[in-house]
C-alpha angles and dihedrals in degrees: 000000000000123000099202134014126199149192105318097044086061097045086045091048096053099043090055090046100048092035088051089050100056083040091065094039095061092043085059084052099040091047090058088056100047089034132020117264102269084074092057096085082061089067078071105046087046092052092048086042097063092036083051091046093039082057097051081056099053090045088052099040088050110052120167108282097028135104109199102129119089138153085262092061091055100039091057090048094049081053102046084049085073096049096053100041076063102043093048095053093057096053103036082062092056095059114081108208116181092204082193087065099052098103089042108038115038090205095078085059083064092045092049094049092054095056088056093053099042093048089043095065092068102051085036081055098043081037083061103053099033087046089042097060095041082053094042099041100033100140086058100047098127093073094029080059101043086056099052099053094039084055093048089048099048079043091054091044100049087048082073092062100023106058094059094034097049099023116237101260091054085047093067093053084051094051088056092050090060086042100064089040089057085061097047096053087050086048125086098215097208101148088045113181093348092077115074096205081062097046076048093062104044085046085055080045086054103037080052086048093050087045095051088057093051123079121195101171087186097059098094105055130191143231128283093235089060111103079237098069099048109027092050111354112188088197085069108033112023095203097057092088107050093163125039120181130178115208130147097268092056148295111285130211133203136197146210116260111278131194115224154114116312125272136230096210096189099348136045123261117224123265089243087071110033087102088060111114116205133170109255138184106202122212121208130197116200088344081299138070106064127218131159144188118224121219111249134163096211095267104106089177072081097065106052089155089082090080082064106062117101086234078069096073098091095061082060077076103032134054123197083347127168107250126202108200117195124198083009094172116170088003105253091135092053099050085053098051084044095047084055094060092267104173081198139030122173115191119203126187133154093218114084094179083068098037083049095049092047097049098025118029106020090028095114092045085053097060094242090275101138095045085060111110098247095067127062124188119202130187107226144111115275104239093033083061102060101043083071108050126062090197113128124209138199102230119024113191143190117177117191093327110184125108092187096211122130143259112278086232096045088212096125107359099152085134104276117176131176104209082072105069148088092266104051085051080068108044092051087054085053088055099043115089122239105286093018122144125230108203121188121188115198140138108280095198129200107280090024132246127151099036085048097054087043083052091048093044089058097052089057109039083051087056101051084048082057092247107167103206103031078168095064095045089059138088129166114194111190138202127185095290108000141065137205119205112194104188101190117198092237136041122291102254107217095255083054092061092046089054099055089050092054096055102046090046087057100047087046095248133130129245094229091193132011127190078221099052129069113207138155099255135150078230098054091046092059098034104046096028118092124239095281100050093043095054089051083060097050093055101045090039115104103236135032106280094150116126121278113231132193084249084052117032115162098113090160087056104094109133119100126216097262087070092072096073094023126064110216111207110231138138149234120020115101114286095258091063094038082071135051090251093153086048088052087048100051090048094046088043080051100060092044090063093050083066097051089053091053087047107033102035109015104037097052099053089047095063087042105048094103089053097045106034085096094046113093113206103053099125094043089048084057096041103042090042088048093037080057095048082044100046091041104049093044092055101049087047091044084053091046091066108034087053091046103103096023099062083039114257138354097283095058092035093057091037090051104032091049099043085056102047099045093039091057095041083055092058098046098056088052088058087052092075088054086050101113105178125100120266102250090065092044091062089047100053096044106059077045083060115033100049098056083037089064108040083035098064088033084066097034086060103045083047096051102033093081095054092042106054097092102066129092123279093247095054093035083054093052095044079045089061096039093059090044102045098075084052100046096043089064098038080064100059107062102061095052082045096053092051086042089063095036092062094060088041104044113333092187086072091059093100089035089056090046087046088056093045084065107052096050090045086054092041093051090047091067099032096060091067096065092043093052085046097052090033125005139254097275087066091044074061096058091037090061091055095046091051093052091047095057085036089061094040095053092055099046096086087055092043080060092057103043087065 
């Protein structure tokens, strides 16, 4: 054990932990694209795996009386990070795994597990030289540590402008390229050029190099059950895909123009126009998600057929209106809303790869509609939208709005979305005029499902307005497989109601539910019944309709855990949503984490037990180290979501929200070593800090969101990390002090302790899930507060003894 580090263990540290950040981000990117996005929390659990396991070996490699970790040591595994970041991409790309066969074929188990292993070398490696410094420069750990999560926060900031500037799949060559530096730095050098291991590792820096400069957009396939792979599959005919782009939302994909029947993108076409043949450019997010832009000249007196989409219904009701379109895509919602007679149209969507495409690109294919002055597209997220304006339209709509990608973080990426709940139920009524019109087009299933829930989400959200009759303002129109819900903000008039069923008569579709018309209906259960009887239906129902909330956002989450051993017959939805696919993610994230526990925590021990049967503490090293990964985990994630539509979406929120928490925590770990009271009292004062801290910024936020959310990114970014840093600076003191106070106790238990940090940060990652999914996040927050709090008073009798 080192005294005294220096330089190059600083600059080392942060290069592998900003290298094995970005490392995790484009995994997260590059695991929507082979799987779908349910697998994506998994990213989390396999980098915690390898640092848990990376830890066991530590513990193991430096029993008590022996002397086997050196800078040497670190410096070949940091090295050996980048090899292999390399090495596993290009493998992992080589397994084809069909997520929506895993129940039916157990060969996509294999292929699965091999993803695990391939994917868990890097992190064990980057587990090796980051746990090997802490080990081996213990009695230094505030600055170790400070470098290691400054490093993590600038890594989680760059990933923002990296991955669609560099591609993913150039930024993992990069990765490796930091990787290996970071060994050299830890490596003397001595033999220089003269050394052919050495001649070996600058030729790995250059072929990286070389790899970062190279972009295959075609190197990270995806499944066969993804609309990508059969509706233009660049594996069968090269010349599909003419345009490939890597953000943060997802890769898009973009294909030559294609002559067929017309397409619904996010809605259903009559049966009076199916037979229609039109020109089309499809647009693809993560092989999924599709969009697509139609070939006009202009003129839309051309496209009659328009009239004929079930996203028309609203203009039954409208006329000229001013339409607000949010996740407008390739445009298809606002042709129709042009082609209505719309004087405005505004066009919102997250994505700027599409919104380019549509009024760059593609502008002249599209006819230059949507560089006409009456449309505006802006690149936003929806609800963050419209917490800035205070224009109101009179027809605000979302067709099929999910771009079921994941979380760049991949910490809870069981497709939460925040256009889908109660509250944004009522945010789109504040933004509606008088007699304005909210239509919603989803799949309505059989039995039904999401245009339940959206039924059921309006009800509420009207009760909670003080609206008297929710079951006047509603109207569900249905195709054969999809639905669309206008919710207008008065009642329907009679002539109203007449329109709508003309309309639908002519283009062929079915009025689902009518305020006119009493049926027994699992729609007119949950729209005409009051609160009681609807939450007996909720519970007896077979699926999940309850409403979605901004504490609980997972709308497209409506399988219950009995689906997971009973198949429930139903139609319509892609394949990846007609199966519990995120229930068969959290159990098989589950089981992953019960092998962490045998490797990181048990084996260990076991191996141990002759060397630390004398040593007291055991069980409050592992609880108070656990009750820190928990604490922590539970907090950022907390943070992620309660930032999410105020820092305008969930790239921004987990950029911003991460970089602050790590950076702060940084520095507060840095303060730790100036810290000159005695630890007793700063046990004591922590826990006295860090609980009203928590709860106290979880309230400051919910209190000032609302006042805040008018200003520019830039300035709400900066007012984000304000409010955060206090927080963050004392939830980055107890772990250096705890391995402050573990290496005058027993330094021999430092990895252990860092082994068991890990499996309770991956474990929490996953269990918050549940818990947000019982409960909500506001009582993860609590949670959180409650964890670090037992944690504290556990160690406090070994504090004592430690003097």
């Amino acid at each position: 054990m080192q005294s005294r580090s220096d330089a190059r263990i600083y600059v080392s540290t942060f290069l592998l932990a900003f290298s094995t950040l970005l490392f995790e981000i484009a995994l997260t990117r590059i695991f929507s694209v082979l799987t779908w996005h349910h697998f994506t929390p998994m990213i989390v659990s396999i980098a915690l795996l390898g640092f848990g396991v990376a830890g066991s070996y530590l513990t193991l490699r430096n029993k008590p009386g022996s002397d086997r970790l050196t800078s040497a040591f670190i410096a070949k595994n940091a090295f050996f990070f980048g090899f292999s970041t390399v090495f596993s991409l290009l493998l992992i790309t080589r397994i084809h795994f069909e997520p929506l066969a895993i129940t039916k074929d157990w060969t996509q188990l294999l292929s699965l597990f091999s993803y695990y292993v391939l994917l868990t070398i890097p992190f064990f490696f980057a587990g090796l030289a980051l746990g090997g410094i802490i080990f081996l420069y213990q009695t230094d750990i505030s600055r170790v540590y400070f470098s290691d999560l400054v490093g993590a926060s600038i890594g989680s900031l760059v990933s923002v402008w990296a991955i669609p500037g560099l591609g993913v799949t150039n930024l993992v060559f990069l990765v490796g390229l930091l990787g290996g530096c970071a060994g050299l730095i830890l490596d003397s050098f001595e033999k220089g050029f003269r050394n052919v291991k050495n001649w070996l590792k600058v030729s790995f820096l250059g072929l990286c190099l070389a790899g970062g400069l190279y972009f295959d957009p075609y190197l990270v396939h995806v499944p066969s059950s993804k609309p990508l792979f059969y509706g233009a599959n660049p594996w069968k005919t090269d010349n599909d895909i003419v345009l490939s782009r890597w953000s943060v939302v997802g890769r898009i994909d973009i294909t030559r123009p294609i002559r067929r029947p017309l397409s619904a993108f996010g809605g259903e076409v009559s049966s009076l126009i199916r037979a229609v043949q039109w020109e089309h450019i499809f647009i693809y997010q993560d092989g999924q998600a599709p969009t697509g832009i139609l070939k006009t000249d202009g003129d839309l007196s051309k496209m009659p057929f328009l009239a004929n989409y079930l996203q028309a219904a609203p203009y039954a009701l409208k006329k000229n209106p001013k339409v607000l379109v949010i996740g407008i895509g390739g445009g298809i919602d606002g042709l129709i809303a042009l082609a209505h007679g719309a004087r405005e149209v505004v066009g919102v969507d997250i994505n700027r790869f599409i919104t380019d495409a549509v009024t760059e690109r593609y502008a002249r294919y599209a006819g230059r509609i949507f560089n006409r002055p009456d449309v505006k597209i802006i690149v936003a997220e929806g609800r963050n939208f419209l917490s800035r304006t205070k224009d109101c339209y009179d027809v605000i709509q979302l067709s099929g709005v999910d771009t079921f990608t994941a979380l760049a973080s991949g910490a809870y990426a069981l497709t939460e979305t925040y256009l889908y709940t109660t509250e944004a139920i009522k945010d789109y009524w504040n933004h509606l005029t008088e007699e304005g019109v909210l239509s919603f087009s989803r799949w309505y299933f059989k039995p039904p499902r999401e245009t339940l829930r959206l039924a059921a989400m309006m009800v509420q959200a009207m009760e909670e307005m003080g609206v008297t009759e929710p079951s006047r303002h509603i109207v569900i129109v249905n195709g054969a497989s999809w639905a669309e819900t206008l919710l207008k903000k008065t009642p329907y008039s009679a002539e109203e109601l007449a329109a709508v069923r003309s309309w639908a008569r002519d283009n062929r579709f079915d009025l689902m539910y009518d305020p006119d018309v009493i049926r027994n209906s699992e729609f007119d259960a949950v729209i005409r019944s009051p609160l009681r009887q609807r939450e007996e239906f909720y519970r007896r129902y077979s699926y999940n309709v309850r409403p979605a909330s901004d504490d609980r956002p997972f709308f497209f989450d409506y399988y219950k855990w009995k689906h997971l051993f009973r198949k429930e017959r139903g139609e319509y939805g892609f394949a990846a949503i007609r199966m519990p696919l995120s229930l068969w993610t959290l159990v098989l994230s589950l089981i992953q984490i019960l092998l962490l526990a045998v490797f990181g925590i048990l084996y260990p021990q076991l191996k141990l037990k002759e060397a630390l049967t004398a040593k007291r503490g055991k069980l409050a090293v592992i609880c108070y180290f656990g009750a820190l990964g928990l604490g922590f985990i539970f907090i950022e994630i907390a943070l992620i979501q309660k930032l999410m539509v105020f820092l305008g979406g969930p790239t921004y929120s987990f950029s911003i929200t991460l970089f602050s928490i790590l950076l702060f925590s940084g520095v507060g770990s840095y303060f730790t070593r100036r810290v000159k009271a005695a630890p007793k009292k700063l046990f004591i004062a922590l826990p006295l800090l860090l609980v009203p801290l928590s709860l106290g910024v979880s309230l400051a936020l919910s209190l000032a969101i609302p006042h805040w959310l008018g200003f520019s990114l830039p300035f709400r970014a900066v007012l984000a990390i304000l409010v955060l840093a206090p927080l963050a600076f004392v939830m980055g003191m107890p772990f250096p002090s705890g391995i402050q106070l573990l290496s005058r106790y027993e330094p021999g238990l430092v990895p252990w302790a860092w082994a068991t940090n890990s499996f309770l940060t991956v474990f929490g990652s996953i269990f918050c899930i549940f818990l947000s999914m019982m409960l909500g996040f506001q009582v993860v927050f609590i949670i959180a507060g409650v964890i670090y709090a037992l944690g504290f008073l556990v160690v406090h009798p070994l504090v004592r003894r430690a003097g």
